[in-house]
C-alpha positions in Angstrom: 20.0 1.3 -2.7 19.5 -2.1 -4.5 20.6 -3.8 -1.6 17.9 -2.2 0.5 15.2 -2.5 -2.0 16.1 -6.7 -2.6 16.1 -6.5 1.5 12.8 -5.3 1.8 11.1 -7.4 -0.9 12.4 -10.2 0.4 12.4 -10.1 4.3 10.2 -12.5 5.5 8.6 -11.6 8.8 5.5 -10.4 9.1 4.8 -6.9 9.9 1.9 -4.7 11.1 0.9 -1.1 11.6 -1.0 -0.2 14.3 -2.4 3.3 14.7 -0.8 4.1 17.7 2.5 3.6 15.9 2.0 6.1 13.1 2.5 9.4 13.4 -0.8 11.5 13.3 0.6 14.5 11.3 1.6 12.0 8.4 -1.2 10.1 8.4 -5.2 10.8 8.9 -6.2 7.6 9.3 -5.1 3.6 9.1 -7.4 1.0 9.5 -6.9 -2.8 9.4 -9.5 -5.4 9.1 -7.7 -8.9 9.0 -10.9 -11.7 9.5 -8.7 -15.2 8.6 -5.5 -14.2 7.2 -7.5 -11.8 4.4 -6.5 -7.9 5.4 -7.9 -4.3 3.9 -5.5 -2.0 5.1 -6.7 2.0 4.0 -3.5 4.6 4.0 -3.4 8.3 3.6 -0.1 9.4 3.2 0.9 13.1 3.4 4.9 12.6 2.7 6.5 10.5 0.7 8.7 9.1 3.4 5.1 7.5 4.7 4.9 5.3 2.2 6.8 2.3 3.6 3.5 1.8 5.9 1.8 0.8 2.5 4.4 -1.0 0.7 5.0 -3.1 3.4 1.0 -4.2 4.1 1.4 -5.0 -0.1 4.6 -6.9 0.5 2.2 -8.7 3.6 -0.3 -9.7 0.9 -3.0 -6.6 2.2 -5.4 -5.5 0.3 -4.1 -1.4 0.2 -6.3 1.3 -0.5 -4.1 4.1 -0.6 -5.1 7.9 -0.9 -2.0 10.2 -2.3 -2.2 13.7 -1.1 -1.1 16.4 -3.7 2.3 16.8 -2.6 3.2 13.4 -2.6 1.0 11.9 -5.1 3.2 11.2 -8.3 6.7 10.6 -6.7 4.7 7.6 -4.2 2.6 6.7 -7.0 5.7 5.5 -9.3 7.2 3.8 -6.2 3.8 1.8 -5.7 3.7 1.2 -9.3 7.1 -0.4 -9.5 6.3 -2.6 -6.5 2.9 -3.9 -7.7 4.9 -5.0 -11.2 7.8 -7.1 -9.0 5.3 -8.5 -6.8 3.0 -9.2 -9.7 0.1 -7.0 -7.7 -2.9 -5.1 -9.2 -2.8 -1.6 -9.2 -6.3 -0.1 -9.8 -7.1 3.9 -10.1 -10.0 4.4 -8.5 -9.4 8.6 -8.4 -7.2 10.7 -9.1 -5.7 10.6 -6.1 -7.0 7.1 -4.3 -5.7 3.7 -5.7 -6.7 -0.2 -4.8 -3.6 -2.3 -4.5 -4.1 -5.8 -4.7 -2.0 -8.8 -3.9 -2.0 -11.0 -7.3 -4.1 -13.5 -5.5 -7.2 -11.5 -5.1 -8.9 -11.1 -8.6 -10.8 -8.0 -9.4 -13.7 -7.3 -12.0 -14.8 -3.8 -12.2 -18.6 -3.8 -14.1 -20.1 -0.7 -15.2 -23.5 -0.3 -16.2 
């Protein structure tokens, strides 16, 4: 399991989902917005075997917004948590249930009023 976790964090090609590869039960929706090298990919993920579609556009450098359902949401959370800490990402709480994953280039002020 180490093995495949070192693998994965450090494979260097670049990968994208389209929506046409993801599986419509698992996910509602997926969209991508990549204008010079700068990409906001949004996830739902139903099951917790979905998130790898995530992790990797946060491994890419994406900007991830990520909505947990129920089911999945603490065991996927956790797993996103430990990966934003080794890449040195930002994980922000927007909900309950949505998060803002951020690649530790991108800085983020939040002001409230």
């Amino acid at each position: 399991m180490f093995d495949a976790l070192i693998k994965f964090l450090f494979e260097t090609e670049d990968y994208e989902v389209e929506k046409n590869d993801l599986d419509e039960t698992s996910f509602s929706n997926h969209l991508s917005y990549n204008p010079s090298m700068n990409a906001v990919d949004q996830f739902t993920i139903s099951q917790y075997e979905d998130i790898k579609y995530p992790a990797q556009s946060l491994k890419n450098r994406h900007i991830v917004i990520l909505k947990y359902e129920l089911q999945t949401n603490q065991r996927a959370e956790d797993f996103m948590s430990g990966l934003s800490y080794t890449l040195e990402a930002k994980d922000v709480p927007l909900t309950k249930t949505i998060h803002l994953y951020l690649p530790r280039e991108v800085s983020y002020k939040r002001f409230m009023s």
